[in-house]
N, C-alpha and C positions, 0 to 999 in steps of 0.2 A: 499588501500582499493579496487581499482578495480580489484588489482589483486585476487578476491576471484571468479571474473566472470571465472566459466568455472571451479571452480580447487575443488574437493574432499576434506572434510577437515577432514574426518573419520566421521562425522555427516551427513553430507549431500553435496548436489554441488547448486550453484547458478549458473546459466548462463541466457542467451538472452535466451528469450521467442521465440515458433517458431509460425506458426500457427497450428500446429498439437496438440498446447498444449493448447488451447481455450476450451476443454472441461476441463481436469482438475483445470484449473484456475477459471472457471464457477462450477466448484464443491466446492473447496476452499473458492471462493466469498460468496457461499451462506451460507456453512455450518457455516464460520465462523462469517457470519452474526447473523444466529440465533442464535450463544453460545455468540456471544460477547455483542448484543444489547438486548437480554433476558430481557425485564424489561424497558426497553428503548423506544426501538420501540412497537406499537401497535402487541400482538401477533400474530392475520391475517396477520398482512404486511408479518410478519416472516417464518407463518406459509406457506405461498401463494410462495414464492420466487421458483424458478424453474432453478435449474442448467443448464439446455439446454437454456433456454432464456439467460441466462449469458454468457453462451459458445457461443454464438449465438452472443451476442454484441462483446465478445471480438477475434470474427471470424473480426469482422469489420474494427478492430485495425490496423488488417496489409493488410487491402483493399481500393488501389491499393499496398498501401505500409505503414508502420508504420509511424503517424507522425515526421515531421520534428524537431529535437533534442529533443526527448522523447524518455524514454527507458523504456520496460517492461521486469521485470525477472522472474524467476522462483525461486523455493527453490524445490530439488526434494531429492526425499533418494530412492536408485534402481531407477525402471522406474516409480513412483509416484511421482506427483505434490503436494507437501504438503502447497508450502506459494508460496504467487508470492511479486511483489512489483512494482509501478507505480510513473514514474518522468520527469517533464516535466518545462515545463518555467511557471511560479507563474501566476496565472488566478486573482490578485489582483491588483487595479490599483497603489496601494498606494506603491508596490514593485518591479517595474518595471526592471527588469535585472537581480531579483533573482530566481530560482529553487523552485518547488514545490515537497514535494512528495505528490501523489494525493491518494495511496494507499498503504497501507500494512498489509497484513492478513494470516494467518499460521492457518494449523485446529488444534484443539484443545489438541488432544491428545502429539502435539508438542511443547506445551506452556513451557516452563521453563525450556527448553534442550539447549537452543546454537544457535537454530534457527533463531528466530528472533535477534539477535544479529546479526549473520552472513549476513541473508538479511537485516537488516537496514547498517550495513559496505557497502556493496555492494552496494544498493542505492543510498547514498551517494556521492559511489567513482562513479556511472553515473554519478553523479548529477556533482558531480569536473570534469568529462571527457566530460561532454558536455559544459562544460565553466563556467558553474556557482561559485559563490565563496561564494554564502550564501544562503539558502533555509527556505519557510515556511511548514508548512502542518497544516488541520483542524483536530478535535480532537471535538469529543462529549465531553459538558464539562462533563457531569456526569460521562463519562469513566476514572473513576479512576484509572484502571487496564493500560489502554493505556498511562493516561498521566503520569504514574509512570515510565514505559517503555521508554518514551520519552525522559522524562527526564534524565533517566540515561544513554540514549542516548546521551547526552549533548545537548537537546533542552530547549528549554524556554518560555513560554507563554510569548507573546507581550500585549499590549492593544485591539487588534483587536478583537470585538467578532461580532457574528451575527447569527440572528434564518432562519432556512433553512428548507423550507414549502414543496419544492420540489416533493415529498412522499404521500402528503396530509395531513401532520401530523408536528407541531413545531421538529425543532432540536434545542434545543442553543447547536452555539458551539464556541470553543476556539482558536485561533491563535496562533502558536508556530514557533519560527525560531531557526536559528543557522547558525556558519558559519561553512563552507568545509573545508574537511581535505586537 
């Protein structure tokens, strides 16, 4: 799986995120925010979101230097940023030693080509390359679309849930794990 970092698959290339690539992953975050939480999130939230403020955080990522075993990637086709993907050690206390992916998002026009499949392999294969041997990720529960995705990803909802106010605004959401390739 990790060998997808870097390699052309006739779809598109996954590799390490640089920082030259913080605008387009802040393009991505947001767009794919608004088609994916449509209905979800309050529409002003959605409406309000601004790809430079995104770019802007994920300038932050690699300042002085990208955290310690976490990896951020790209999905790009030619010189565009189409998906990225974010994984780091599990921010839950109850999983201590396992992997988290904390993001994964692809704009839209690329939904149900290969894409996301590719960057969820590749993620993954961070996730095994930075030592991990099992990983969770949170998931809006009403995102059916996502946790369909997940799943056929060989993920699995745990018992874990929790409402996440963060925003200003309730999230419930869902707990999913699985083990490394």
């Amino acid at each position: 799986m990790a060998n997808l970092l870097g390699v052309d698959t006739g779809t598109g290339t996954v590799r390490p995120a640089q920082p030259s690539d913080a605008a387009g992953i802040g393009l991505v975050h947001v767009r794919s925010w608004q088609a994916a939480y449509r209905g979800q999130f309050p529409q002003d939230y959605l409406d309000g979101l601004d790809p430079a403020r995104r770019a802007a955080g994920w300038r932050r990522y690699f300042e002085p230097e990208p955290p310690h075993r976490q990896a951020l990637l790209v999905s790009e086709i030619g010189a565009d940023i189409v998906g990225f993907a974010s994984v780091g050690p599990c921010r839950d206390r109850d999983t201590a030693g396992a992997g988290e992916l904390y993001a994964i998002y692809l704009l839209t026009q690329w939904w149900g080509q290969g894409l996301g499949r590719q960057l969820m392999a590749a993620a993954l294969g961070a996730l095994a390359g930075l030592g991990f041997e099992e990983a969770t990720l949170w998931v809006l529960d009403a995102n059916d679309r996502a946790r369909l995705f997940y799943e056929a990803a060989g993920w699995a909802a745990d018992v874990a849930t929790k409402t996440d106010d963060s925003f200003g605004f309730p999230m419930a959401e869902v707990r999913y794990h699985r083990l490394l390739p």
